[in-house]
C-alpha positions, 0 to 999 in steps of 0.5 A: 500500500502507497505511504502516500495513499494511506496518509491522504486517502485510507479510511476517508470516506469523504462522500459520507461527511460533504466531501470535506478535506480534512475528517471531521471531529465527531464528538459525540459519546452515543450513536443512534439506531434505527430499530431494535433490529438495528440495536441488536446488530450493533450490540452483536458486532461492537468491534466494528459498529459505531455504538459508544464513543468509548468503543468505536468512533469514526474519527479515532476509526480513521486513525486506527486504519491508517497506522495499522496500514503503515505498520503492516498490521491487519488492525489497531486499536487506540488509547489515550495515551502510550502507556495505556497502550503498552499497559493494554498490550500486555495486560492482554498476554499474561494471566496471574502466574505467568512470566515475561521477559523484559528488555532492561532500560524500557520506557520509566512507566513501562518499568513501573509496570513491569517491576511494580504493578504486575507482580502486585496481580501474581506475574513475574517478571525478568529484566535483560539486557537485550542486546544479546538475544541469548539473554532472552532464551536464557531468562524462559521459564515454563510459564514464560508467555511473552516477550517484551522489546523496545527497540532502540530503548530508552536514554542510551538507546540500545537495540535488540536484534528482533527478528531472533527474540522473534525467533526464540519466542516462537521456539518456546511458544511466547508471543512479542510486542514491542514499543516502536515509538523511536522509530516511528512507523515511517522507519521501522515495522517489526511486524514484518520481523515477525512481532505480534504486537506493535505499540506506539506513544502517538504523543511523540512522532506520530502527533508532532506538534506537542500538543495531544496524547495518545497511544495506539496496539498493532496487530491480528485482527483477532488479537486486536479484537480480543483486546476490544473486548476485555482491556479496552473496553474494561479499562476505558482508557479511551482516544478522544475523537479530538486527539484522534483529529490532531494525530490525524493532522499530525500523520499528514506530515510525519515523512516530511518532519522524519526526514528533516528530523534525520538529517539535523540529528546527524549534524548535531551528532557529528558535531557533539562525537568531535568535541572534546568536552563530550565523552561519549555518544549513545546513537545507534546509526554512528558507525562506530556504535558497537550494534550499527550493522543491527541498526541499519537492518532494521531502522530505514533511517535516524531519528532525533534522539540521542543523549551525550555523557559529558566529560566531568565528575561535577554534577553542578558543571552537568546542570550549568550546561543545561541551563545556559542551553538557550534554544533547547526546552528541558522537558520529559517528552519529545517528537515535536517540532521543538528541540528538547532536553532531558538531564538525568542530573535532574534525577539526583536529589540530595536526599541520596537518590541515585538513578540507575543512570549517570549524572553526566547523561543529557538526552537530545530530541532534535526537532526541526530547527536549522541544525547550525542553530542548535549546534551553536547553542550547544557550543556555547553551553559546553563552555560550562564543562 
């Protein structure tokens, strides 16, 4: 399917709403039958019919068919947010006394989930380092039931090789899902390595603008629609159909704002991997980055994360550094058109609270400012260190 056709076509059945160009916002919580008949129908078939905003509504349906097409998958279904995406998604694998095998570093919220919440209802959990399969295989047990990736992960953005936990999971009879936001459905689809299901936080890339949330699970339709019946419509973590509109308008231009995000990455990247005051970077698609033959297997291209140690000892050096930063917000998010920041420094407190990750860690999100204006801010900033 054309990625020109499902972004400006797919789902937009425009003779139905005047032929307006842009889909209109059906803000409405109840539809309407015609007849008993009519109402029994749309009871018996809710996956599919518009009966309940909570369940189905035609401009969240819009959205759904179009990023299912764009990872390949038969159907998806969209949330509120992209941890009650992942929440949903796994939620829908395990059952108390089951057993997952997680990729260690995954998003904070997705940690939460896995370390805390899910043992609270009799499901265990490992974490690995996933850069080598064999630590998956290594960590199934009897009762291990899924697999859980997010590749390239969180803050150093280290990939797992997913067509062989692919592999490894069927072997054993588990099923995958992975968190896909770095990359986009625009330049990786691990539906085609073999992934059951796909999640997104529609929040970044996929809205791009910074001003709506969501979240959204690819995959079968029949395993979509199991989770239509139980978590979805339990839970009610819903998408409004007026965020469902702004991703909408956000899709429109992900392959234009994706590539311009690349290739002012890239400058930024090469500038920071030269400067003598950065000791190191964490980007996957650098040549000298320890998985590069991985990464460029599976990712079509970079996007605009990255982060940096910085070469000091000094916490307060790493804070100076942040705060002379004058084009780049500090905030949690990213996928924007803005350019942001995050400093584990931020995580420090003084009451002995001491993160996993280092102090000197900064996490980059390029967006799509002029490249040498961001490089010219960071300059100026590592006069700090």
């Amino acid at each position: 399917m054309e990625l020109s056709y499902i972004l400006n076509e797919l789902g937009e059945d425009r003779e139905l709403y005047f032929n307006a160009v842009a889909p209109p916002i059906l803000q409405t919580s109840n539809f309407a039958a015609r007849s008993v008949a009519d109402l029994r129908h749309m009871l018996q078939h809710e996956p599919e019919a518009h009966l309940y905003t909570r369940g189905n509504n035609p401009t969240v349906t819009i959205l759904e068919k179009k990023i299912a097409a764009l990872e390949g998958a038969e159907h998806a279904i969209a949330f509120g947010s992209g941890i009650a995406a992942v929440s949903a998604a796994v939620l829908s694998q395990v059952n108390t006394g089951d057993h997952v095998v997680c990729v260690k570093k995954p998003y904070t919220w997705t940690n939460t989930l896995m370390k805390r919440f899910l043992p609270r209802f009799g499901v265990e959990v490992t974490m690995v380092d996933g850069t080598d399969p064999e630590n998956y295989r290594n960590a199934i047990k009897l009762n291990t039931r899924l697999l859980y990736l997010e590749s390239p992960n969180s803050y150093t953005f280290e990939l797992q090789d997913i067509a062989a936990v692919v592999a490894i999971a069927k072997e054993h009879n588990c099923k995958t899902i992975i968190d896909n936001s770095f990359a986009s459905p625009v330049n990786q689809n691990p539906i085609a390595f073999g992934v059951d299901l796909v999640v997104h936080s529609c929040t970044k890339y996929i809205g791009g603008h910074s001003d709506t949330m969501g979240g959204i699970v690819c995959g079968s339709r029949e395993t979509i629609n199991r989770i239509f019946e139980r978590e979805y419509m339990t839970l009610g973590a819903i998408l409004s159909p007026h965020d469902a509109w702004l991703l909408i308008r956000g899709l429109r231009t992900l392959p234009v704002r994706m590539e311009r995000i690349a290739a002012s990455t890239s400058k930024v990247v090469d500038f920071l991997v030269k400067h003598p005051k950065v000791e190191k970077v964490h980007f996957p698609l650098l040549s000298s980055h320890p998985q590069y033959n991985l990464a460029q297997k599976q990712l079509r291209n970079n996007t605009g994360q990255f982060s940096v140690l910085l070469k000091t000892e000094n916490i307060k050096k790493v804070e100076a550094f942040c705060d002379r930063l004058q084009h780049f917000l500090m905030a949690a998010s990213w996928g924007g058109h803005e350019s942001l920041i995050y400093p584990i420094a931020a995580s420090y407190t003084d009451h002995g609270l001491k993160p996993t990750l280092p102090f000197n860690l900064v996490r980059f999100y390029i967006g799509l400012e002029d490249p040498e204006y961001l490089i010219r801010d960071i300059e100026q900033a590592l006069e700090e260190i």
